[in-house]
C-alpha positions in Angstrom: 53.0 118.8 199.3 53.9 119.2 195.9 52.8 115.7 193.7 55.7 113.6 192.9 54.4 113.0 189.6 54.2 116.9 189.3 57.6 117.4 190.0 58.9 114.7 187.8 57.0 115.6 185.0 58.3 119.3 185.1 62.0 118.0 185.9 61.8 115.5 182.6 60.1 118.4 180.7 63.2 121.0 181.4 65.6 118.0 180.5 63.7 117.1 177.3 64.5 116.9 173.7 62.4 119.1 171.2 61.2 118.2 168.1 62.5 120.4 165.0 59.3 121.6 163.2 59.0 120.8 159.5 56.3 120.2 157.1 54.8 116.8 156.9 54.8 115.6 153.9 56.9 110.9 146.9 59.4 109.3 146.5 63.3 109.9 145.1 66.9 108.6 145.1 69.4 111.4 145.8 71.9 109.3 148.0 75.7 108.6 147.2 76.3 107.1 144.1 77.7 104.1 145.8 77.3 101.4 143.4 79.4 103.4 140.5 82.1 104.2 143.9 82.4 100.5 144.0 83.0 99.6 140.2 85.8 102.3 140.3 87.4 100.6 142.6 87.1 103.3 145.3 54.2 103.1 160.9 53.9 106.8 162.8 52.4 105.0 165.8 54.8 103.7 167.7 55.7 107.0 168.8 52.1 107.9 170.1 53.2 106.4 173.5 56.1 107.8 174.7 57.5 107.4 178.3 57.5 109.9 180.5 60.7 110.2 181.9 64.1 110.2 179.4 65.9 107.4 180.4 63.4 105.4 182.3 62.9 101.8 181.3 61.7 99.2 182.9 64.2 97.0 184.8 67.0 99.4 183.0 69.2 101.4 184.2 69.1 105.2 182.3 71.8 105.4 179.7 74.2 107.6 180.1 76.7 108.2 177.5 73.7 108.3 174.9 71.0 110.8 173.8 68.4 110.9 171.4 67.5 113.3 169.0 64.2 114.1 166.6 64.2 113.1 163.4 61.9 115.4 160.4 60.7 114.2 157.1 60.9 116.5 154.5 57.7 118.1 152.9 59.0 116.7 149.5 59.1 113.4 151.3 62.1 112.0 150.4 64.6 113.2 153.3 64.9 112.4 156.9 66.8 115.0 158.9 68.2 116.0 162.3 69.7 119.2 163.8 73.5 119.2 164.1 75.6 121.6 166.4 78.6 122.3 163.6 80.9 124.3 166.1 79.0 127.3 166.7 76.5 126.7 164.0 73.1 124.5 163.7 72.4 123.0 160.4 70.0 120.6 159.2 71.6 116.9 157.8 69.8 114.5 156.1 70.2 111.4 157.2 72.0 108.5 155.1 72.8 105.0 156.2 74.4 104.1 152.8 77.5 106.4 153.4 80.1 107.5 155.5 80.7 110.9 155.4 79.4 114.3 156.6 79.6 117.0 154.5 77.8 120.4 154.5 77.4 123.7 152.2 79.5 126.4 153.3 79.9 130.2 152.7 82.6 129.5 149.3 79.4 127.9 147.7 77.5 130.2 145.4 75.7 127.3 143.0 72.0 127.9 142.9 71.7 124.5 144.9 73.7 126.4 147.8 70.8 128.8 148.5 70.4 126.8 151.9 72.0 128.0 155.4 75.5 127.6 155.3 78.6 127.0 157.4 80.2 130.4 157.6 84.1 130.2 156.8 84.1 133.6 157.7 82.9 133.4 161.3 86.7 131.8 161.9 85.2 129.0 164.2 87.5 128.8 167.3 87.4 125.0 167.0 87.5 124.7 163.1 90.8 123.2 162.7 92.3 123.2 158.9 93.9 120.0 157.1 96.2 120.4 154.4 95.5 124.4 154.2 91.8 123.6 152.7 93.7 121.9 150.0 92.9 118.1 150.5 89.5 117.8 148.1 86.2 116.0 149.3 84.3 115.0 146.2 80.9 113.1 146.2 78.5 111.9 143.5 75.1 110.7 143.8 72.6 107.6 141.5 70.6 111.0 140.3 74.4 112.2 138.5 74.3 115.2 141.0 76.8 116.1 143.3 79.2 118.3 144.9 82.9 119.2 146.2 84.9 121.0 148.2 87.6 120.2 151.2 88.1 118.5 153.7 88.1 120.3 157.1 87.9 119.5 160.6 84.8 120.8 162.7 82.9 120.1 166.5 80.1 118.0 165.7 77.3 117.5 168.6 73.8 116.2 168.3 72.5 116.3 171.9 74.3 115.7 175.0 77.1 114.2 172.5 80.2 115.9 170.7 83.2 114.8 168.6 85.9 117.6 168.3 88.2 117.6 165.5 85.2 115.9 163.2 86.5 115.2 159.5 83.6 116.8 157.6 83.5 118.2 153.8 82.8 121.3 153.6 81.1 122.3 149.9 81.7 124.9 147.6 80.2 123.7 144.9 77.2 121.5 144.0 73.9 120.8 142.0 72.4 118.4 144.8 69.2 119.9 145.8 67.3 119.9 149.1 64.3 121.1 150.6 63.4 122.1 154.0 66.9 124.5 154.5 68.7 120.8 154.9 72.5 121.8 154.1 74.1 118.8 153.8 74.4 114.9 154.9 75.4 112.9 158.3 76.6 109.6 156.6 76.0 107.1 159.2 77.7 103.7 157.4 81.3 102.6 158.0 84.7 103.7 157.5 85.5 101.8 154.5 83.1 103.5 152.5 84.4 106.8 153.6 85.9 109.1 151.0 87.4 111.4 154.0 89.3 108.7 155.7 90.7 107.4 152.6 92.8 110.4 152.0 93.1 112.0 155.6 94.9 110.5 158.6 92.7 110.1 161.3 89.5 110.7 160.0 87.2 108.5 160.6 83.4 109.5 160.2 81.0 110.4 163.1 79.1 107.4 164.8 82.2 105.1 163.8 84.7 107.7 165.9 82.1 107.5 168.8 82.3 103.5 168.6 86.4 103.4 168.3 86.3 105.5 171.2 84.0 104.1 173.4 82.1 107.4 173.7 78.5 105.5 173.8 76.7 103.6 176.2 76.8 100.5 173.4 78.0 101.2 170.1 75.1 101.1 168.1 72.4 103.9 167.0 68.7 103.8 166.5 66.3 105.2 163.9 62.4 105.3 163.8 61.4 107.0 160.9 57.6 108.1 160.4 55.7 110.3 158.2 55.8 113.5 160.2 58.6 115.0 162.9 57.8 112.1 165.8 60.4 110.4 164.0 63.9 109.6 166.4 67.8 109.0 166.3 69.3 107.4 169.3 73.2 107.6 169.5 74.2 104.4 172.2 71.0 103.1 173.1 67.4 102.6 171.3 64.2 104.3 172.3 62.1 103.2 174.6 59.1 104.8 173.6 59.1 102.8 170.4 60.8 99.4 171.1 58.4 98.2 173.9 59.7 94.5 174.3 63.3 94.1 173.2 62.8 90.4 172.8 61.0 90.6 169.6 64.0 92.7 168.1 65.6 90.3 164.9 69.2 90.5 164.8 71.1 89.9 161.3 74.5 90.0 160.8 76.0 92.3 158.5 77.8 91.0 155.1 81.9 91.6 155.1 82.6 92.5 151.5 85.8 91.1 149.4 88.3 93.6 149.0 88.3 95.8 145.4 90.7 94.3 143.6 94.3 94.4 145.1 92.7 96.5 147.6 93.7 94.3 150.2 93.6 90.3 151.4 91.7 90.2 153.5 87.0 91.0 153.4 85.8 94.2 156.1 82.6 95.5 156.1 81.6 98.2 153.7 77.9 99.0 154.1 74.7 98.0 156.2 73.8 95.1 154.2 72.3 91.9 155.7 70.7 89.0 154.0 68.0 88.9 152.4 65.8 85.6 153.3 62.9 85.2 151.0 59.6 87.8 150.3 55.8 86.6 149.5 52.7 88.0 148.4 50.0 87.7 150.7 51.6 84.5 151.7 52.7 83.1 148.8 56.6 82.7 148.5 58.6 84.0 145.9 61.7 82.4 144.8 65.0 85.0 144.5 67.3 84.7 142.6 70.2 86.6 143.3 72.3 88.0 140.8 75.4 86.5 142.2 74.8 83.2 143.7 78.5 81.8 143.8 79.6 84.7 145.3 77.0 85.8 148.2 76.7 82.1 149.4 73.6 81.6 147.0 71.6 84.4 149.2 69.9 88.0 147.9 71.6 90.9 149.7 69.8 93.8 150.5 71.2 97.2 151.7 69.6 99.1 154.8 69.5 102.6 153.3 67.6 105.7 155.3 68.8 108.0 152.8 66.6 106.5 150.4 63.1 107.0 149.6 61.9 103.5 148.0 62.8 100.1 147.6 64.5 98.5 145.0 65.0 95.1 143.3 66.6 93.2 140.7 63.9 93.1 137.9 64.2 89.1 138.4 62.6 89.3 141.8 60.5 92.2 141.3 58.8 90.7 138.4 57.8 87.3 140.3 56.2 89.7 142.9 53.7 91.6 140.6 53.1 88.5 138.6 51.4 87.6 142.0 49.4 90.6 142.1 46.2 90.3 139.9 45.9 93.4 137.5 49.4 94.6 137.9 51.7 95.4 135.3 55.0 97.1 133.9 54.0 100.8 132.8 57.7 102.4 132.7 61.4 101.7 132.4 63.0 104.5 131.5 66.6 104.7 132.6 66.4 100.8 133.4 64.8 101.5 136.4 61.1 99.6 136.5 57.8 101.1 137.4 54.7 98.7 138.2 51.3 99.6 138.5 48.4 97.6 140.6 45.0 98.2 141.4 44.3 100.1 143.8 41.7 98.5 145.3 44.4 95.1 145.7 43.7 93.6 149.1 47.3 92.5 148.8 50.5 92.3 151.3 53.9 91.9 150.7 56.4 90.7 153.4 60.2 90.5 153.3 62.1 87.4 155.3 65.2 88.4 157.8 66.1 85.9 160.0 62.8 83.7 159.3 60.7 86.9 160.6 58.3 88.1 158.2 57.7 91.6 158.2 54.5 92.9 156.6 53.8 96.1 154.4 50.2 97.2 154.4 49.1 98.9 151.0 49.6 102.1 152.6 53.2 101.1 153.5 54.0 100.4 149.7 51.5 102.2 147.8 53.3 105.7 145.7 49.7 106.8 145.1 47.0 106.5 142.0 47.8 107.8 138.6 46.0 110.9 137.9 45.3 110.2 134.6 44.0 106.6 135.7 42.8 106.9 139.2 42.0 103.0 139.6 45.6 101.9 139.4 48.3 103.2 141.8 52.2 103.5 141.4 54.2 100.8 143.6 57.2 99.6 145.3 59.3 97.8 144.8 60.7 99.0 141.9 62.8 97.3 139.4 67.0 98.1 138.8 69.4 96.4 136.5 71.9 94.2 138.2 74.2 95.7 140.8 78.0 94.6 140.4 78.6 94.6 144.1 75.7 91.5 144.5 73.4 93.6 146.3 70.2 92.7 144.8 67.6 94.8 147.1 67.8 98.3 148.5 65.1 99.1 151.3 64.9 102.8 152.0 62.3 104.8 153.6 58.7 102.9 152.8 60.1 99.8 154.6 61.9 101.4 156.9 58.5 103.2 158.4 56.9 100.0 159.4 60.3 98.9 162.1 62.6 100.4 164.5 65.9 99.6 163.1 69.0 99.0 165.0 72.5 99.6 163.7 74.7 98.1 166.0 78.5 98.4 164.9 80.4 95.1 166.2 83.1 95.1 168.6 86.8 94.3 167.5 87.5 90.4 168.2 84.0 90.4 170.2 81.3 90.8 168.2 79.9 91.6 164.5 77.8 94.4 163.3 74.1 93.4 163.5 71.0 95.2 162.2 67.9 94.4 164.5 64.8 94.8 163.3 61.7 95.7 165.5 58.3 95.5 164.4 55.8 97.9 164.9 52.8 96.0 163.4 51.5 92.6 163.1 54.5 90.4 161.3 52.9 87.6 160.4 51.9 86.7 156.8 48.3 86.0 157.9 47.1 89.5 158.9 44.5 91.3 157.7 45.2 93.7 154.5 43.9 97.1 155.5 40.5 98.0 154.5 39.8 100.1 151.5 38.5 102.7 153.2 41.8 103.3 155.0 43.5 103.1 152.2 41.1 105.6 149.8 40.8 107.7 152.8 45.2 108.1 153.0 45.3 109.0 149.7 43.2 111.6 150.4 45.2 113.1 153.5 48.6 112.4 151.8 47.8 113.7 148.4 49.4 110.8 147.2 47.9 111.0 143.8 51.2 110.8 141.1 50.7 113.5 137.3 50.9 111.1 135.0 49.0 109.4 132.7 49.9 105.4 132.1 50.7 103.6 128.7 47.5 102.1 127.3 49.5 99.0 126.3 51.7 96.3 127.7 55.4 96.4 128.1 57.6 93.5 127.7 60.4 93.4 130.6 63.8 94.2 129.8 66.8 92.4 129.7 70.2 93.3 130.7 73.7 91.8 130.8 75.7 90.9 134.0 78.2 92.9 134.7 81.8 91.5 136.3 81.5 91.1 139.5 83.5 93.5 141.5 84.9 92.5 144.5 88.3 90.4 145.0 86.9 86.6 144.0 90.1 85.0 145.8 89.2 86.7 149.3 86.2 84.9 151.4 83.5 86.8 153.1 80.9 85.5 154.9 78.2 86.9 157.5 78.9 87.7 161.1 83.0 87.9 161.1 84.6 88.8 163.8 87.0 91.9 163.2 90.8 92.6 164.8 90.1 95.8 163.9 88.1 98.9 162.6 84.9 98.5 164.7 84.3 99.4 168.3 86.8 99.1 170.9 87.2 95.9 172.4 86.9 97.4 176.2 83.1 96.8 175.6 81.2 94.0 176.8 79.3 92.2 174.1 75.8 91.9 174.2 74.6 90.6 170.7 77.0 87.9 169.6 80.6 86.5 169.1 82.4 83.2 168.7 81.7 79.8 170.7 77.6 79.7 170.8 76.9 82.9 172.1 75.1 84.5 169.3 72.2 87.2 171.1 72.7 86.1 174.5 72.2 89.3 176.3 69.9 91.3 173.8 67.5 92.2 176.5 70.5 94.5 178.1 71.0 96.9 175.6 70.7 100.7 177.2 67.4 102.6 176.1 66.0 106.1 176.0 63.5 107.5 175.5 62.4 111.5 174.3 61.1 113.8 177.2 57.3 114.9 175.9 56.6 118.4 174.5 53.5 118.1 176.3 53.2 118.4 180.1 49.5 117.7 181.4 49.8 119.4 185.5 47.1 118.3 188.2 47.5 120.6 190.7 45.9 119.9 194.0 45.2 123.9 196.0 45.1 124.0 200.1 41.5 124.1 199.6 41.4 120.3 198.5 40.5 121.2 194.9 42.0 119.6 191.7 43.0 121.8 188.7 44.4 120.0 185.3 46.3 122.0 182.9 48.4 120.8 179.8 51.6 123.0 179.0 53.3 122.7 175.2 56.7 122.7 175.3 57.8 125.9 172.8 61.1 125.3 170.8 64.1 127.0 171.0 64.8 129.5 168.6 67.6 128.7 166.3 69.0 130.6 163.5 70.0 128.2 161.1 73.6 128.4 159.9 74.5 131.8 161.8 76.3 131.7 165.5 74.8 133.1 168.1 75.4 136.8 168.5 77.2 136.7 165.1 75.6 139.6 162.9 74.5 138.1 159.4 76.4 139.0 156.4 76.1 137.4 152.8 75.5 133.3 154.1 71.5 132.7 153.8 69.8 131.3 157.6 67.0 130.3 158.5 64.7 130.6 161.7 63.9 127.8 162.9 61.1 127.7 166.1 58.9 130.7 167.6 60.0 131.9 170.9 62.0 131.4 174.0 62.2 127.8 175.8 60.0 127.6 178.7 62.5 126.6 181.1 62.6 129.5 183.3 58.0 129.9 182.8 58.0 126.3 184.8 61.1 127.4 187.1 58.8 129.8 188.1 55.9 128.1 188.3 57.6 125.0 190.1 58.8 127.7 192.8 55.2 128.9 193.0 53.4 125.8 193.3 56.0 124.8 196.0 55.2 127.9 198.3 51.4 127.5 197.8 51.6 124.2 198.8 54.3 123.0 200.8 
């Protein structure tokens, strides 16, 4: 008969998700301005061994009301992105943990940033559903001074098996944010507070959070692995299994609940994925932060999870204890406040940031920009250097960080449970590991073509010195980590699984749903009448997909893009399932 393995390989193969080809591909800061918002007041490897079956996990049962999609880094290598169904349309959104809302480029929009696939107005979606006559305006601004506006609109949004009808989304028509890659726009992924759609629409709060509020997912929480080609992932209700192997050694931190903005209210919510920041040392040795706001983030460093952002950041205070650690390393660059250090290249050196008394390591290759061209010996690093923040967060840990764990946004549950970021290591943790040879480091330089144009001051900069600003948040309201909610998270009809009141903190961690990708590659071992063994391997060919243009919709003025080569293979392994089976059976 027909091997069972056979048979479940082709069955998980027709059921699988498929990666979105892009070009692998230093660093950037294009997210939301989020910081001025507030003072107005307003590694690769842990993919290599996927499961074979979506859904199967060891002593789990398969999630359900969950799926997982792929997740592409840009070839300018600051943007991770994912294909999103937009009614009848698929665009490409870059992804953005630091805010709330999802907003695309459509048709109206003829700035030269615009020349990207677009959502077609004229196409008259049958479930594009108009607020306020296109009149309500969606406005957002980014830390680069770029940004864009439109309206506000309401749209089917679906990434996988999952859709939200009647999405709030902005819809552009104009802008001067740029992207690469045909990326139109941006899912915001943080919560509701933050969310310039909801403030101003009834009943419109942004993607994941409407998924949580309405019990849509399996656990109301999403995943992200993000690595430096398209085996990246973004799980909606359940985490991967192909990348967290033992859901034991996942570090749960509560998120911060931020004061109200003024007279905003009386009462603290939580605003964005920030958690606290524990300590940070250089190959071992600790440094002290000091966070900008001591009296009013309970003495601790905040730092802000943020996909959407290609670097980490630091108060200069903190940033400038690290290099001093670092033999050779120095200030070359601080234009616009923002501080760039330089260390040898050759620094057998590793940095480690504290969460929840867990070290987690960066390799040089994890922090490393690349050598200066003009002085090959010394490379560009993280963490770079910011002025004070008036909102207390102190640190901002985007992409570079956020390649060496699995993170884990889970989004609390109303009178049950807090939001928690886990953390899940994918390389040694502790502080005593090995720095990575040189070799490995000179020879990733080389493949990344990592090295930065520019040529570094032959002298020694002093580091600058800046005022505090006033602090911005409500003084008179108290917020502290891990507050349980009435309202404004998930729905209460979950079970908790994380934490809550009465000593209960993580007590059922282990049960959280996984998934896992189906493989684009299919190895078949065929075994004839005749007793003899064939192997084969079968790669999975994408879907074609005509970025921003509806399927049998003729193309007129909006720009698309093609994105795979060919017809899906669904109906080849029908075929050839059927075939086997009668040559066999």
């Amino acid at each position: 008969m027909l091997p069972f393995f056979l048979v479940l390989s082709i069955l998980a193969f027709l059921d699988g998700a498929y990666a979105i080809s892009a070009h692998p591909a230093a660093h950037g800061r294009w997210r939301p301005d989020l910081r001025r918002r507030a003072s107005n007041g307003g590694r690769s490897s842990g993919l290599q061994s996927r499961q074979i079956l979506e859904g199967i996990v060891v002593g789990v049962a398969p999630a359900n009301n969950s799926t997982i999609i792929p997740v592409s880094f840009s070839s300018d290598r600051e943007t991770y992105y994912v294909l999103a169904g937009v009614g009848n349309v698929s665009l490409r959104l870059a992804l953005d943990t630091a805010s709330s809302d999802t907003w695309m480029v459509s048709s109206d929009c003829g700035s030269p940033a615009c020349n990207v696939p677009k959502y077609p107005l004229a196409f008259e979606s049958p479930t594009f559903v108009s607020v306020n006559s296109n009149a309500t305006a969606f406005n957002v601004s980014y830390a680069d001074s770029t940004g864009a506006e439109g309206f506000v609109a309401r749209e089917s949004i679906s990434f996988g098996n999952l859709t939200v009808p009647d999405q709030a989304i902005g819809l552009v028509t104009s802008s001067n944010v740029t992207f690469t890659d045909q990326v139109s726009g941006v899912l915001g992924l943080s919560f509701p507070r933050l969310s310039t759609i909801a403030s101003q629409t009834v009943n419109a709060t942004p993607f994941f959070a409407t998924m949580a509020q309405n019990g849509q997912l399996d656990y109301p929480l999403f995943g992200l692995s993000l690595t430096r080609d398209d085996s990246g992932s973004l799980a909606f209700g359940a985490i991967d299994g192909s990348v967290v192997m033992n859901r034991s050694l996942i570090e749960w931190n509560e998120v911060v609940p931020f004061a109200p903005f003024g007279a905003e209210s009386n009462t603290s919510s939580y605003l964005q994925w920030t958690i606290v920041l524990e300590g940070a040392s250089v190959n071992g040795s600790t440094v002290d932060l000091q966070p900008t706001y001591p009296a009013r983030t309970f003495n601790s460093s905040l730092a802000l999870i943020d996909a959407g952002t290609a670097g980490i950041y630091g108060p200069y205070q903190d940033v400038e204890q690290i290099f001093s650690q670092i033999p050779g390393a120095r200030l070359v660059n601080d234009d616009d406040g923002i501080g760039q250090w330089v260390v040898p290249c050759d620094a057998e050196v590793l940095i480690a940031f504290n969460f929840g008394g867990r070290e987690f390591v960066m390799q040089p290759t994890d922090y490393l920009i690349g050598p200066a061209s003009g002085n090959p010996n010394l490379c560009l690093s993280w963490p770079q250097a910011a002025p004070p923040s008036s909102d207390g967060i102190d640190w901002q840990l985007g992409s570079p960080f956020l390649r060496t764990v699995y993170s884990i946004y889970s989004f609390g549950i109303n009178t049950k449970e807090p939001p928690m970021i886990g953390l899940y290591p994918l390389a040694n943790t502790s502080v005593a590991a090995t720095p990575e040879p040189l070799s490995a480091v000179s020879a990733f330089f080389a493949s990344y073509s990592a090295t930065v144009g520019t040529t570094l001051p032959n002298f020694l900069l002093p580091t600058p010195t800046f005022s505090t600003p006033a602090y911005t948040f409500n003084t008179s309201v108290r917020a502290t980590p891990g507050e349980l909610a009435r309202t404004g998270l998930a729905t209460s009809t979950y079970v908790p699984l994380l934490g809550g009141s009465g000593g209960t903190r993580h007590r059922n961690a282990t049960a959280l749903p996984t998934i896992t990708p189906s493989p684009t590659v299919v190895t078949f071992v065929i075994t004839d009448t005749s007793g003899h063994t064939h192997t084969s391997v079968s790669t999975a060919s994408q879907p074609s997909v005509t970025l921003g243009v509806p399927a049998g919709w003729k193309v007129s003025g909006a720009r698309s893009g093609r994105v795979g080569a060919g017809a899906g293979v669904g109906a080849t392994l029908g075929a050839m399932l059927c075939a086997l089976a009668w040559g066999v059976l």
